[in-house]
C-alpha angles and dihedrals in degrees: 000000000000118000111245115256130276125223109238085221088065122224121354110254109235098248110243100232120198125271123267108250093251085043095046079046102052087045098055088044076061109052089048095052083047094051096043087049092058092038099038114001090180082059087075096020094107107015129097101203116200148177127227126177102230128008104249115282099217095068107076107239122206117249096298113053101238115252091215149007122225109199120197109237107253131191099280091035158056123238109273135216115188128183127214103215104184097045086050091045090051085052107054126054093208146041081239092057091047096046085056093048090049092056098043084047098061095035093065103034085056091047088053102043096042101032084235105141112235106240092056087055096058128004088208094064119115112189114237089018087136 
């Protein structure tokens, strides 16, 4: 029995398909806690930052659905961030512009939450980059 043939250009390579656009948000979530951790760590000391898909949809918004919401910490519980996916993705035409919002997003809702200017949270921040 003959041994089946071998391709002279060796194994096929998996292709790397893109991620899928939860999976490309939660990676970017990701690099900017990363980021803020190296640059300002207080900044996160005392925050639990989130994503959810949608705002609720039992609280009235003004004209623009908001992109986060920044919680004061409470007795019972920590500060919150929490990031609004869908609403940033609407916003943006490409991964690069939601990686950017992204950015900007949880650079201000941790500013606001913790007092921490922005630009001490992160170098990198531009004020009105949204």
């Amino acid at each position: 029995m003959l041994a089946p043939p071998r391709s002279l250009a060796g194994p096929r390579l998996r292709e790397r398909r893109p991620a899928l656009p939860s999976e490309f948000f939660f990676e970017c979530v990701s690099e900017v806690i990363k980021d803020v951790s190296q640059h300002c760590p207080e900044a996160l000391a005392h925050v639990d930052v989130g994503v959810e898909e949608v705002p609720d949809v039992t609280e009235l918004w003004p004209p623009r659905v908001p992109l986060a919401l920044a919680q004061e910490a409470t007795l019972d519980r920590l500060a919150r961030v929490v990031l609004y996916r869908r609403p940033i993705e609407f916003r943006c035409s490409s991964r690069p512009q939601v990686r950017e919002m992204v950015f900007t997003t949880v650079v201000e809702q941790l500013s606001q939450v913790t007092g921490i200017p922005a630009e001490q949270i992160d170098p990198d921040y531009l004020p009105g980059s949204d």
